[in-house]
C-alpha positions in Angstrom: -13.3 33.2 -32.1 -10.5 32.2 -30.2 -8.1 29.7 -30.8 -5.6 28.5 -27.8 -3.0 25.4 -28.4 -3.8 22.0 -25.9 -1.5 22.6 -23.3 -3.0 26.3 -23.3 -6.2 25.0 -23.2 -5.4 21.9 -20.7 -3.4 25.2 -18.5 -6.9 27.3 -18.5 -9.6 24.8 -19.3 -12.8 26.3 -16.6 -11.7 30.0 -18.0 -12.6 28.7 -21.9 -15.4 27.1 -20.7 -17.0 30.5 -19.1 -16.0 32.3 -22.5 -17.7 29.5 -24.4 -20.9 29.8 -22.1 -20.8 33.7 -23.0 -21.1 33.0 -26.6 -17.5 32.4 -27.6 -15.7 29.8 -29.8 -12.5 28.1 -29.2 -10.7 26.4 -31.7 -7.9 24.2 -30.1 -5.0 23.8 -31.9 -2.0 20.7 -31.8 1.1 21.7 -33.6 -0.8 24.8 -35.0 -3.6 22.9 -36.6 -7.1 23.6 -35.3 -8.7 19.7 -34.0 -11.3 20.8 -31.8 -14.0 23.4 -31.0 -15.5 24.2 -28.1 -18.6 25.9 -28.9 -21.6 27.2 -26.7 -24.6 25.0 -26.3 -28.1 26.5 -26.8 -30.0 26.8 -23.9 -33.1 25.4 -22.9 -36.0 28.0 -21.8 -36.2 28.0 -18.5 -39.0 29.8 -17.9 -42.2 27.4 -16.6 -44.6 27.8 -19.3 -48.1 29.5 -17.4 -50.8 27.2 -16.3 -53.7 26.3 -19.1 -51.5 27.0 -22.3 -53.7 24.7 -24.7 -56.8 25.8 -23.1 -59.5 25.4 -26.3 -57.3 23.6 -28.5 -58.3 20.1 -28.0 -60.8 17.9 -25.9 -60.6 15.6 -23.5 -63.3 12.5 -24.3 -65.5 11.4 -20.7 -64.4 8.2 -21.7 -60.9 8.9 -21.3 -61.2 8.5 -17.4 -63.1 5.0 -17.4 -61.3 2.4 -15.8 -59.1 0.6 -18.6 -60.0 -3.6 -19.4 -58.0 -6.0 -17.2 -56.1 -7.1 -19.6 -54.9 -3.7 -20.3 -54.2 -3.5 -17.3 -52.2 -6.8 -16.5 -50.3 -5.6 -19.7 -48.9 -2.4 -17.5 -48.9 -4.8 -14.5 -46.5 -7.0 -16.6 -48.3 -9.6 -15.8 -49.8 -12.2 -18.7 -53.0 -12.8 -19.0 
């Protein structure tokens, strides 16, 4: 953990950024008391996931590509029916 005053942190601000993207934690400090963190935000996988993941786990019903009713239809169309 590191912790830096505000003019400090105002002085190096994209340098406590990188060090809080590695993993660190940065308390800032006004008058010597600690009134912020800047923390490291977890990461999203950004890895595609493969092709056919939930192949076998469900069904799709034949029905499920008939055309939809009109008026379901006009409801998505925003138009009133």
């Amino acid at each position: 953990m590191i912790t830096i005053n505000v003019n400090e942190a105002k002085t190096h601000l994209s340098q406590y950024l990188d060090a809080a993207e590695n993993g660190e934690r940065i308390i800032i400090c006004k008058r010597n008391r600690p009134v912020a963190e800047i923390c490291p935000i977890a990461r999203k996988d950004t890895e595609k996931r493969p092709f056919g993941l939930a192949k076998g786990k469900f069904e799709v019903s034949t029905s499920f590509f008939d055309e939809l009713p009109a008026e379901t239809i006009a409801l998505f169309s925003g138009v009133a029916t």
